[in-house]
Structures are given as structure tokens and as C-alpha cells.
MDTraj code that builds the backbone (N, CA, C; nanometers):
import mdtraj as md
import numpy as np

residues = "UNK UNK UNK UNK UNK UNK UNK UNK UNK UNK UNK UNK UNK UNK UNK UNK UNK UNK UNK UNK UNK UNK UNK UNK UNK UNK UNK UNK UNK UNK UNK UNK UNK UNK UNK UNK UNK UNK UNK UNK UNK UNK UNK UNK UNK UNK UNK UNK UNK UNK UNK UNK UNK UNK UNK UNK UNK UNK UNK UNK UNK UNK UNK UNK UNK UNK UNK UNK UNK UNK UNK UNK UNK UNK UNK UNK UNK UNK UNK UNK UNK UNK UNK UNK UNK UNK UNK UNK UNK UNK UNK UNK UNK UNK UNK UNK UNK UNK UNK UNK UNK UNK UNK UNK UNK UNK UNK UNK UNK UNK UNK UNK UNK UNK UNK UNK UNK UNK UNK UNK UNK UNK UNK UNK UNK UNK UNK UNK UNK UNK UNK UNK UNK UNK UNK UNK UNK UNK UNK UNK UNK UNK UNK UNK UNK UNK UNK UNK UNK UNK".split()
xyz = np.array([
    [-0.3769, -0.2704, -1.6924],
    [-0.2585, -0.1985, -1.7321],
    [-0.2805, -0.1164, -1.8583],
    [-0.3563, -0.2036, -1.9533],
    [-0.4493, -0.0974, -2.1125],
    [-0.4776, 0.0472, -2.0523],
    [-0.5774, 0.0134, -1.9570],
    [-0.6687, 0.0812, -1.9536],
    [-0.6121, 0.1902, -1.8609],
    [-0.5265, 0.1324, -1.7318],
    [-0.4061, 0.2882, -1.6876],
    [-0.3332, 0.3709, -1.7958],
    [-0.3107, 0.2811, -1.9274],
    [-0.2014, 0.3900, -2.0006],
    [-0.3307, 0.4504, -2.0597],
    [-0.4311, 0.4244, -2.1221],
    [-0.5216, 0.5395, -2.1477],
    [-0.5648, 0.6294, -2.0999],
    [-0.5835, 0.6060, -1.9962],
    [-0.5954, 0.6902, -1.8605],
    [-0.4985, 0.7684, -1.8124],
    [-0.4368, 0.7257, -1.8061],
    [-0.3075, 0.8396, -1.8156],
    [-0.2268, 0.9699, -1.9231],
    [-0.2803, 0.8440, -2.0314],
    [-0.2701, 0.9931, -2.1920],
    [-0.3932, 1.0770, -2.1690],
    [-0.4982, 1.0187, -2.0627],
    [-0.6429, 1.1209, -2.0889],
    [-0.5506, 1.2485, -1.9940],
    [-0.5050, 1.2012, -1.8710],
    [-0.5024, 1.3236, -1.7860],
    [-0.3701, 1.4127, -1.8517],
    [-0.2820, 1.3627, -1.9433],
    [-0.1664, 1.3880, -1.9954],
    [-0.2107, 1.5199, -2.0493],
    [-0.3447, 1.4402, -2.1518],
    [-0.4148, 1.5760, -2.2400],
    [-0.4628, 1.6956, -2.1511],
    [-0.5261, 1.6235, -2.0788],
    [-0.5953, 1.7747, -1.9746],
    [-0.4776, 1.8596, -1.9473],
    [-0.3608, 1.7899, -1.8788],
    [-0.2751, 1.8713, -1.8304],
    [-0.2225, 1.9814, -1.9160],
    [-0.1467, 1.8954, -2.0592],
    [-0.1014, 2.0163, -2.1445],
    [-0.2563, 2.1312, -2.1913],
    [-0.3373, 2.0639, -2.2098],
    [-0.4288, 2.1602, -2.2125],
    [-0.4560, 2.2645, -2.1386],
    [-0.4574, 2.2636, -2.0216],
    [-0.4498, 2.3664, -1.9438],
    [-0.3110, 2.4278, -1.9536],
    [-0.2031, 2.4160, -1.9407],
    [-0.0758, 2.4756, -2.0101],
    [-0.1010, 2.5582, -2.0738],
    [-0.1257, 2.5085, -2.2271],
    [-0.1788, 2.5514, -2.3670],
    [-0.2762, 2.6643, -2.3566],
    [-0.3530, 2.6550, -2.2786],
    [-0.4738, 2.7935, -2.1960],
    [-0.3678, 2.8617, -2.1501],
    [-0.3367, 2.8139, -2.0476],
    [-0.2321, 2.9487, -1.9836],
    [-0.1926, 3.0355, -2.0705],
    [-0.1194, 2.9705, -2.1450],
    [-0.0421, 3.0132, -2.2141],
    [-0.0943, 3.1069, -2.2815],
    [-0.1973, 3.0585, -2.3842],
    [-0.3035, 3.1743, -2.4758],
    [-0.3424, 3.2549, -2.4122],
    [-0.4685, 3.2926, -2.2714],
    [-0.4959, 3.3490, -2.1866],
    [-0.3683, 3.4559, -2.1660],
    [-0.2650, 3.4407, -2.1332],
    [-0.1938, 3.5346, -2.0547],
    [-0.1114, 3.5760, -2.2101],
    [-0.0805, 3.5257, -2.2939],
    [-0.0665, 3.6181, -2.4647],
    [-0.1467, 3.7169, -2.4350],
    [-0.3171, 3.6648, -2.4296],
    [-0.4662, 3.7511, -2.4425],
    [-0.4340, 3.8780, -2.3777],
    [-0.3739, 3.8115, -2.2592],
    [-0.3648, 3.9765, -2.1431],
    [-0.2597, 4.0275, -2.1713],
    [-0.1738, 4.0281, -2.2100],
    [-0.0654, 4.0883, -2.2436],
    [-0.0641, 4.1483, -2.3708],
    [-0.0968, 4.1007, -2.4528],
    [-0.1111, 4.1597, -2.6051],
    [-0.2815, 4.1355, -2.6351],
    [-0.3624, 4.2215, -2.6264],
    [-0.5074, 4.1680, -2.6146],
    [-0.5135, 4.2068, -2.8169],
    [-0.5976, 4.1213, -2.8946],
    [-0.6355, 4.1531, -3.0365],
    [-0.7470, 4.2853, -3.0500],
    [-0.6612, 4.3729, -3.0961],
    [-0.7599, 4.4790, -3.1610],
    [-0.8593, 4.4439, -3.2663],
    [-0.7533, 4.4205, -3.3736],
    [-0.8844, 4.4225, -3.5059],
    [-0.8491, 4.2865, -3.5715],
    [-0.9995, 4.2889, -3.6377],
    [-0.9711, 4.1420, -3.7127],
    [-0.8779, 4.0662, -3.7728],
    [-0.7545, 4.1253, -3.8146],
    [-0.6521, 4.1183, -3.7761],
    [-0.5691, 3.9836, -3.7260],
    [-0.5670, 4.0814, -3.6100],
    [-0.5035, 4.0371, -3.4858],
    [-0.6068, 3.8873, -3.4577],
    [-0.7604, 3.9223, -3.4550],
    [-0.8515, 3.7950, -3.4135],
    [-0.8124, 3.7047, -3.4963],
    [-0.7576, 3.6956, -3.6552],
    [-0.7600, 3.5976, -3.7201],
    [-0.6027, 3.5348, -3.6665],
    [-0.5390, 3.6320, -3.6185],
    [-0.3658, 3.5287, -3.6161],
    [-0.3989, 3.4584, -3.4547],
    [-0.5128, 3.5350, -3.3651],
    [-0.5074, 3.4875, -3.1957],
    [-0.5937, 3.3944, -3.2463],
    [-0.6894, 3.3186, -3.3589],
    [-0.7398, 3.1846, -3.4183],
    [-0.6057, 3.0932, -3.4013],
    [-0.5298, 3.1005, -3.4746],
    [-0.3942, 3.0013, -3.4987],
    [-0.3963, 2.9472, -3.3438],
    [-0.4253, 3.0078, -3.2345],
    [-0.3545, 2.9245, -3.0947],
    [-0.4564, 2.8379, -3.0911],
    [-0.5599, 2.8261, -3.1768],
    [-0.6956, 2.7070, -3.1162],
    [-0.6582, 2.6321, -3.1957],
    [-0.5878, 2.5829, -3.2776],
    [-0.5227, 2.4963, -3.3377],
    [-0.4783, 2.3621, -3.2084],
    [-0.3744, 2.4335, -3.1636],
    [-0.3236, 2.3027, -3.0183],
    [-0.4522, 2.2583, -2.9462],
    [-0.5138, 2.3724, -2.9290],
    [-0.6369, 2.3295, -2.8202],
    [-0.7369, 2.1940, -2.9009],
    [-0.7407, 2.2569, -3.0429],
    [-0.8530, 2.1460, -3.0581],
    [-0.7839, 2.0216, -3.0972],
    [-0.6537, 2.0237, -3.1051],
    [-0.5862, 1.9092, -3.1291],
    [-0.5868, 1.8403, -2.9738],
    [-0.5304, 1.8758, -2.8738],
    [-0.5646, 1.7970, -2.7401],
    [-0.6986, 1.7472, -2.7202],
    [-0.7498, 1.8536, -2.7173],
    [-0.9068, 1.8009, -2.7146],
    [-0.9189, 1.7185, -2.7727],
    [-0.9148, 1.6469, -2.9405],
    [-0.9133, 1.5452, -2.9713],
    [-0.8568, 1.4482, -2.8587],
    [-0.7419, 1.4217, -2.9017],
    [-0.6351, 1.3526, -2.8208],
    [-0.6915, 1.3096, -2.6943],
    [-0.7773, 1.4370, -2.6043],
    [-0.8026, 1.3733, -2.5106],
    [-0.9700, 1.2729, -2.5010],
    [-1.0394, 1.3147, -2.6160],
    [-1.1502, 1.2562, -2.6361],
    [-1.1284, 1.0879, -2.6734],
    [-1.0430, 1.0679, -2.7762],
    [-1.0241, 1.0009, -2.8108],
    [-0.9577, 0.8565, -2.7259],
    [-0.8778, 0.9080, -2.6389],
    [-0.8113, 0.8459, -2.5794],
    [-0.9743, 0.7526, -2.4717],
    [-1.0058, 0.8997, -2.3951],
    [-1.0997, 0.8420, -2.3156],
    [-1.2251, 0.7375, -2.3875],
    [-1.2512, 0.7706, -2.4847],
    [-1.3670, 0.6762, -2.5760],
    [-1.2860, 0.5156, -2.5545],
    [-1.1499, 0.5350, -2.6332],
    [-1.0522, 0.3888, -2.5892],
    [-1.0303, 0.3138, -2.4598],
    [-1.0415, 0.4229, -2.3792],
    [-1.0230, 0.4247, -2.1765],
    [-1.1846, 0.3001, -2.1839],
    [-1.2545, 0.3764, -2.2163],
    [-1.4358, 0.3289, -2.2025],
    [-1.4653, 0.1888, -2.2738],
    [-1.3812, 0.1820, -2.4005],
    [-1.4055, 0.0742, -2.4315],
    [-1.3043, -0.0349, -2.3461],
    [-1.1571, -0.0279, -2.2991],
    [-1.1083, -0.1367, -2.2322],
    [-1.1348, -0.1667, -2.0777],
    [-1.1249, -0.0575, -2.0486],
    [-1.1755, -0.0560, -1.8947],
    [-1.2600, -0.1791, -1.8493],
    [-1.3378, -0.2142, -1.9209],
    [-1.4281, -0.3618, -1.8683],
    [-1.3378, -0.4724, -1.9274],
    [-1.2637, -0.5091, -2.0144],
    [-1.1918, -0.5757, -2.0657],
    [-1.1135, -0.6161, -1.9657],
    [-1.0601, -0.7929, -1.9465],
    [-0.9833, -0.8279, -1.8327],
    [-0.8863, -0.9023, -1.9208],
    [-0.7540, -0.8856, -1.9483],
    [-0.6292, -0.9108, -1.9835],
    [-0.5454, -1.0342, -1.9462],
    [-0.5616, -1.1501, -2.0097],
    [-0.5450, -1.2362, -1.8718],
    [-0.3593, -1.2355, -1.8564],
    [-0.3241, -1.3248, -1.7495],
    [-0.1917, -1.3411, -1.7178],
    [-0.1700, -1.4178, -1.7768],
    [-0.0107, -1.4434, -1.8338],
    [0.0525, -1.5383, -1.8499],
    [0.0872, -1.6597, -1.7857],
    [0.1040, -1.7566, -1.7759],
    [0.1458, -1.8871, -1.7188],
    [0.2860, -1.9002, -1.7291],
    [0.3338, -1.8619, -1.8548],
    [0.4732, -1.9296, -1.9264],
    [0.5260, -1.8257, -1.8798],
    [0.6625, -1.8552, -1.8095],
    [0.8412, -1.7663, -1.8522],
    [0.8510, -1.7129, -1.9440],
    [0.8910, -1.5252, -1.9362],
    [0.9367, -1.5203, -2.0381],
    [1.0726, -1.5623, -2.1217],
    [1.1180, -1.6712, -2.0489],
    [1.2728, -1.7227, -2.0807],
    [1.1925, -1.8671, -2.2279],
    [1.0942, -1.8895, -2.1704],
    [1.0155, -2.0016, -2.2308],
    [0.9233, -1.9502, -2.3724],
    [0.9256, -1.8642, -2.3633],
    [0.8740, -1.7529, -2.4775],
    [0.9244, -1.7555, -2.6216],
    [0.8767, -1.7308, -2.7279],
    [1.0111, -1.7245, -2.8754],
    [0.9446, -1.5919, -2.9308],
    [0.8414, -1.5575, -2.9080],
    [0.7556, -1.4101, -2.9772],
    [0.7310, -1.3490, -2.8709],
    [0.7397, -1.2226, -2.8663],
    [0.6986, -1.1018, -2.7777],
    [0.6083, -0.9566, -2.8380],
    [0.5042, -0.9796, -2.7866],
    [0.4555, -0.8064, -2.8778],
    [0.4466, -0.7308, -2.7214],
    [0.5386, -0.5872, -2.7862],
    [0.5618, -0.4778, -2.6924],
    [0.4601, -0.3839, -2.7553],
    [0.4187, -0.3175, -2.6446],
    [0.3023, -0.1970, -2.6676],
    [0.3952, -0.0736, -2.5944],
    [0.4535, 0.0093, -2.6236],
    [0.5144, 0.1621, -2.5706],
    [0.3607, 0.1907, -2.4808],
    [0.4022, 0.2356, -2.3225],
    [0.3274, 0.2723, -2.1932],
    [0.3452, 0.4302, -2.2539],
    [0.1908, 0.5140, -2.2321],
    [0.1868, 0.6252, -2.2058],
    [0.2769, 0.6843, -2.0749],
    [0.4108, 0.7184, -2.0903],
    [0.4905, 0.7483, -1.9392],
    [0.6089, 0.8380, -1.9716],
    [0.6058, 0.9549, -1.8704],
    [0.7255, 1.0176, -1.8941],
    [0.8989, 0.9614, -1.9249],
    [0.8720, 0.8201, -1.8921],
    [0.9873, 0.7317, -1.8967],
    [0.9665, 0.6318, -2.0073],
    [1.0230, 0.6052, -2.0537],
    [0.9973, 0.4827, -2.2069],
    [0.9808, 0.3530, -2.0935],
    [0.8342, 0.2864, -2.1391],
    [0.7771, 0.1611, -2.0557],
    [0.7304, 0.0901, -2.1766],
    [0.7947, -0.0473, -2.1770],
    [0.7523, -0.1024, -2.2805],
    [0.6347, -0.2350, -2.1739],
    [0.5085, -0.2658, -2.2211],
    [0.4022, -0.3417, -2.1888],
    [0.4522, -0.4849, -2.2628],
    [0.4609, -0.5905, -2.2079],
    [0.5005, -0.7140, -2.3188],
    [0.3576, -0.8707, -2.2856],
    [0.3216, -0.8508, -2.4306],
    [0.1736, -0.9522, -2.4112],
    [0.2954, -1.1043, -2.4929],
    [0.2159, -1.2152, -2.4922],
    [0.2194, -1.2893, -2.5867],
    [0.1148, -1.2745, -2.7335],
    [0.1678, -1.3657, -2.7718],
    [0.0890, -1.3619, -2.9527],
    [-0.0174, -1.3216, -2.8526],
    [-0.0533, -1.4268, -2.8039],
    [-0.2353, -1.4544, -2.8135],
    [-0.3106, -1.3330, -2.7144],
    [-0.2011, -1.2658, -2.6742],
    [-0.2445, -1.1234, -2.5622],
    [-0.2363, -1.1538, -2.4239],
    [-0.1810, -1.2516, -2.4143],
    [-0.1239, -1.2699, -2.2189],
    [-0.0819, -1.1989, -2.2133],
    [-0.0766, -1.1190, -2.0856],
    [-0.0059, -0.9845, -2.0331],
    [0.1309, -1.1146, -1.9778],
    [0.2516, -1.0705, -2.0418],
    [0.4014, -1.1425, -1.9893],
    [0.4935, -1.0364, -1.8764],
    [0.4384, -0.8906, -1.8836],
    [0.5472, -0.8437, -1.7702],
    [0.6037, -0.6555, -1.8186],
    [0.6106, -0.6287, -1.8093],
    [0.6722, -0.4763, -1.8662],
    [0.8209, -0.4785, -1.8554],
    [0.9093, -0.3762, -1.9340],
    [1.0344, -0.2942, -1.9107],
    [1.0464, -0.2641, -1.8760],
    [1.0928, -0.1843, -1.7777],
    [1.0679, -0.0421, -1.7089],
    [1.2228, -0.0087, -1.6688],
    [1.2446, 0.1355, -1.6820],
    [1.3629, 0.1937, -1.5901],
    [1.3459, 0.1769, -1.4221],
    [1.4219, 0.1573, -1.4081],
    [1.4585, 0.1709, -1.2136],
    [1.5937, 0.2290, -1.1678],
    [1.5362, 0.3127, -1.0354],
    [1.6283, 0.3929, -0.9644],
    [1.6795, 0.5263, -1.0428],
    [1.5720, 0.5666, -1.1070],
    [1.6229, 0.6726, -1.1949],
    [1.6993, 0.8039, -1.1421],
    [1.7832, 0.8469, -1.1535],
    [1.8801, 0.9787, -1.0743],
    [1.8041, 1.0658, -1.1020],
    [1.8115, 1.1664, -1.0402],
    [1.7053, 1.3105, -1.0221],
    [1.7185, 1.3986, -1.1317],
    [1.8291, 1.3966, -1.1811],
    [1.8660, 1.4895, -1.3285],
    [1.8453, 1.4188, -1.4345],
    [1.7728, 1.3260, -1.4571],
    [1.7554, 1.2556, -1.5809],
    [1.5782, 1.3238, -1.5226],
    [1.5320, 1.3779, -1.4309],
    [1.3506, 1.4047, -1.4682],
    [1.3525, 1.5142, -1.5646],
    [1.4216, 1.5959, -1.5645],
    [1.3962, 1.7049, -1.6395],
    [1.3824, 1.6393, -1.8269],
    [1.4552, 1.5305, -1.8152],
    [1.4882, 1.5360, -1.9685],
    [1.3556, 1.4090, -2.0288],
    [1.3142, 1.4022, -1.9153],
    [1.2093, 1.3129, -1.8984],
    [1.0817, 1.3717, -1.9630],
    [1.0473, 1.4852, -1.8802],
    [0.9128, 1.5984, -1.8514],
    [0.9451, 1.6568, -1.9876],
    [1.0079, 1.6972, -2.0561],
    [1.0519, 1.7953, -2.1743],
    [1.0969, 1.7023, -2.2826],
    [1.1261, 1.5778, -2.3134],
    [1.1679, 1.5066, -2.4520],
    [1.1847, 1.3678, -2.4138],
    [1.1017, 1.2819, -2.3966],
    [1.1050, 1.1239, -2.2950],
    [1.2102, 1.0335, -2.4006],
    [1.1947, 1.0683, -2.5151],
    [1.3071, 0.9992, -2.6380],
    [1.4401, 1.0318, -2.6031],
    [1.4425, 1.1324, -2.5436],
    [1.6282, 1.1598, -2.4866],
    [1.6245, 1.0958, -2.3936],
    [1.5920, 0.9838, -2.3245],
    [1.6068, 0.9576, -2.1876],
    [1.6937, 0.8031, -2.2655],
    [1.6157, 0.7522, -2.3634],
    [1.6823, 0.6441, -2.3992],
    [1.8445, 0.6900, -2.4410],
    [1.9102, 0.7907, -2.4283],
    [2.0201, 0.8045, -2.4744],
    [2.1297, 0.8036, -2.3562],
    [2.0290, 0.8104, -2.2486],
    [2.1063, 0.8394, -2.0717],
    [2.1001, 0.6795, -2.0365],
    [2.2598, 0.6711, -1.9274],
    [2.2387, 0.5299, -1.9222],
    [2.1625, 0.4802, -1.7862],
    [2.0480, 0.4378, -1.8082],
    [1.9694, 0.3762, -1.6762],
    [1.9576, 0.2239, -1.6622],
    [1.9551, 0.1733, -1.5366],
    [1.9258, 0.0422, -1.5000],
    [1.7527, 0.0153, -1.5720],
    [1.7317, -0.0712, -1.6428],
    [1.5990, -0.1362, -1.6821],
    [1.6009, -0.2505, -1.5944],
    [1.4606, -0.2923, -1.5756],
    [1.4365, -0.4118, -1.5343],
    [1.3083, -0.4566, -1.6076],
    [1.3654, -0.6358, -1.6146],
    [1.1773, -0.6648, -1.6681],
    [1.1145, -0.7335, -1.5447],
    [1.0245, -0.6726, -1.5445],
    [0.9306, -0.7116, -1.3958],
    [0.7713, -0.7670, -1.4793],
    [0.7802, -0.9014, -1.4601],
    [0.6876, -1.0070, -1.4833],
    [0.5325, -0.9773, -1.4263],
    [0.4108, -1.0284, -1.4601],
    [0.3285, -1.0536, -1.4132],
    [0.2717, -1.0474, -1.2839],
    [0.3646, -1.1229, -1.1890],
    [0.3079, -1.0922, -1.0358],
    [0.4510, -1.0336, -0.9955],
    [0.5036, -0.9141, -1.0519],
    [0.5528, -0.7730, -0.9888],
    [0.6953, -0.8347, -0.9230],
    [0.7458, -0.9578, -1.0119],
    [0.8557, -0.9556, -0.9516],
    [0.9747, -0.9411, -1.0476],
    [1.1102, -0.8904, -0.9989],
    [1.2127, -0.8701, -1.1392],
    [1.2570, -0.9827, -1.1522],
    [1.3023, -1.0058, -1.3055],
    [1.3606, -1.1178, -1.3344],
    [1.4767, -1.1321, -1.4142],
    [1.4916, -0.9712, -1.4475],
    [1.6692, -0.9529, -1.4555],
    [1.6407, -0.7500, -1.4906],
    [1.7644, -0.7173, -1.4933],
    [1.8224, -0.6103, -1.4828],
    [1.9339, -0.6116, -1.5765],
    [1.9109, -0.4550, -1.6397],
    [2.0481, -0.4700, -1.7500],
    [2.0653, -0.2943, -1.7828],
    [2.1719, -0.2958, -1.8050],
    [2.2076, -0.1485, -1.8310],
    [2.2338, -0.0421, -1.9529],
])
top = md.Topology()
chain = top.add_chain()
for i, resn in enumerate(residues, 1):
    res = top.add_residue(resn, chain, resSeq=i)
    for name in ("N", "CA", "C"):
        top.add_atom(name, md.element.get_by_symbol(name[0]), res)
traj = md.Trajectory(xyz[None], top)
């Protein structure tokens, strides 16, 4: 589950990256830089680029190191529980990951049944979504729910 949300911020990066190209690229063709000038302000757009690029290097180096790493399951309820550490899921939807102290994977948060007009606000600002009211569920270890709340 580590190693999907890294994996998922890797392709996150590619994606806006290519965006971020588009985007510059078709500035390029549309307004192409004459003089040095112009080359030093069409510099400023490699700013985002080399920031993803990080972002996406980085992520994957983290991908490489957990990927062999095996996470074990929990045994215990989380009703039987008194500490919880949540890790925020790389996801267009706020997913909270929940280990024990000692790093048992106990189960995730997750939204369910999400309505079709809450994607947009999803894809464009995932922090506004917590302001829309959705069904959560916490779904345990072996993928089953164990309550729902609104």
C-alpha cells in the first residue's frame, strides 16, 4: 500500500509534467522568444519543470527503496486499539492509511460512493473535497468495512 502511494505520486509527477510541457511548448508556438530577453523570462517556465522532476525522482528513489519492504497486518480490532498513526494516501480523494505504533498496517479511510460533481473539485483542489459532505468508510486489513459515517 507504501509503495502504491509512491507510485502513484511518481505517475502524478509525470502527468503534470507533461501538462506543464504542453503548456510551455504551445506559449513557445504561439509567442516564440526573440531576444535574450524574452529567453531569460521563457527560463522562469523551467522552474515547474525542474521542480516535478524532482518530485518525481524523488518519489521513485522512495518507490525503490519500499517496494521490497513487506508491511505486516494487523491482528487486533481497530475498536481494540488506543493509538493510531495515519499517513495521508497520494489520491485525488483525501485517503487516510492507518498503521499501529509498531507499523501494522490496521485499515484505511476512504470516501465511498462519491457523486459525479464532487470529481471536478477533486482533480483541481482535493482539500475542498473535505468541505463536501461524503459517506467515509474505514475498511480494515482484509478489505472489509467496519463502519461508515458522514
Amino acid at each position: 500500500m507504501i509503495a502504491e502511494m509512491y507510485k502513484r505520486r511518481v505517475t502524478m509527477s509525470y502527468t503534470l509534467l507533461g501538462l506543464v510541457a504542453i503548456v510551455i511548448l504551445g506559449y513557445a508556438y504561439i509567442e516564440p522568444p526573440k531576444t535574450t530577453a524574452d529567453w531569460g523570462e521563457f527560463a522562469v517556465f523551467l522552474i515547474p519543470v525542474v521542480m516535478l522532476v524532482t518530485i518525481a525522482v524523488l518519489n521513485r528513489r522512495h518507490y525503490n527503496k519500499i517496494v521490497s519492504v513487506d508491511i505486516p497486518k494487523s491482528t487486533s480490532s481497530i475498536f481494540d486499539l488506543d493509538h493510531l498513526v495515519m499517513k495521508k494516501d497520494a489520491a485525488f480523494f483525501p485517503r487516510l492509511l492507518c498503521f499501529e505504533k509498531d507499523g501494522n498496517y490496521v485499515g484505511s479511510l476512504e470516501p465511498i460512493n462519491i457523486p459525479w460533481y464532487v470529481y471536478p473539485f477533486g482533480f483541481i483542489y482535493s482539500s475542498l473535497v473535505v468541505h463536501i459532505p461524503l459517506t467515509y468508510a474505514f475498511i480494515d486489513n482484509q478489505e472489509n468495512t467496519l463502519f461508515t459515517f458522514k
